[in-house]
Residue, then its C-alpha position, 0 to 999 in steps of 0.5 A: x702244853x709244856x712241862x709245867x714245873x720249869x714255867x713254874x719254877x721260873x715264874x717262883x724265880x721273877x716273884x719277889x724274894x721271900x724267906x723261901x728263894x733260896x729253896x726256889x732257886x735250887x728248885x729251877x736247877x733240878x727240873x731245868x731242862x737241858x737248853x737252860x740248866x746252865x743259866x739257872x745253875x749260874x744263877x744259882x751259884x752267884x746268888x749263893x749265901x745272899x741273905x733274904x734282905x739282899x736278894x730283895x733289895x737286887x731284885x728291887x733295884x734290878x725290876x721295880x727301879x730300873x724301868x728298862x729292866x721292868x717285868x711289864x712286857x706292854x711297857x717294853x713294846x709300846x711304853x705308856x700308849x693305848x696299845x699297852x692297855x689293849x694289850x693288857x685287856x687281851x692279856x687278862x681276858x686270855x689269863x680267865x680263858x686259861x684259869x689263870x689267877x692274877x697276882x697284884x702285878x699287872x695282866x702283862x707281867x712276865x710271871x703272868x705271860x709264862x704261866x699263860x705261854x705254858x697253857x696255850x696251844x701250841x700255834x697260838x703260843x708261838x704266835x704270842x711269844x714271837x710278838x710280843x714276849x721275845x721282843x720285849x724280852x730281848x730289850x729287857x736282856x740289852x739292858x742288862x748286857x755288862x751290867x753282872x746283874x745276875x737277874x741277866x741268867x734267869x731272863x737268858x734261862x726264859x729265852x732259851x726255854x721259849x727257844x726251845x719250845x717254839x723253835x718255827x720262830x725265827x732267831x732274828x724277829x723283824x722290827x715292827x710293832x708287836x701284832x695285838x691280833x695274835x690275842x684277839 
């Protein structure tokens, strides 16, 4: 549906560092579109000269450590109920639909839901992404508010991209429960 390579290199972005993120860094700003250039050029210069230990240990701190800022959209939307793992199944069940692998992360992580927004028509991804990707993202990103966690421009870049690809979604989403219907 959408230019692959700016979902991709998002995806390369909220995967663990290895010795090759700074490679993938100035990757996302070459094929950044117009609406999240910026972020992912910030994101770039405060990563700049962070030695591979460093952006582990960010990207540790900042993902795994911190359950606010947690990459497991489920966990955002329904904490540890049962509809996180219907969500999950749902999730799963449209990553085979898609031919999409799993990673070792779980159905619902974010570098699972971007590679799965990318491939979906269109209705059916704006659908996906204004109940339940958004919203789990805008908590995400109220976690980080004044904390300079530079992480904050790689999330604000997904935000703007999803923006921009879905725009019929409105800016402000109504709080209510995520609709589980829009992957059944």
């Amino acid at each position: 549906m959408q230019d692959a390579a700016i979902y991709n290199v998002l995806v390369a972005l909220l995967t663990y560092p290895e010795a090759d993120y700074a490679q993938r860094i100035e990757a996302s700003v070459q094929v950044a579109p117009e609406e999240c250039r910026e972020q992912l050029q910030q994101f770039a210069i405060r990563m700049r000269g962070l030695r591979t230990d460093q952006l582990q240990e960010l990207f540790t701190q900042t993902f795994d450590l911190n359950p606010m800022c947690s990459l497991e959209l489920g966990w955002h939307l329904f904490g540890e109920n049962y509809e996180r793992g219907l969500l999950m199944v749902r999730v799963r069940e449209e990553l085979r639909r898609h031919e999409l692998a799993e990673s070792t992360e779980l159905p619902d992580h974010l570098t699972h839901v971007l590679q799965l927004v990318e491939r979906m028509e269109h209705g059916a991804g704006a659908d996906f992404v204004a109940a339940c990707v958004l919203p789990a993202l805008e908590k995400m990103l109220q976690a980080m508010r004044d904390k300079k966690n530079p992480f904050e421009n790689v999330l604000l870049a997904v935000r703007s991209l999803l923006r921009s690809q879905f725009p019929e979604i409105p800016l402000i989403i109504p709080e209510s429960e995520p609709l589980l219907k829009v992957l059944a």
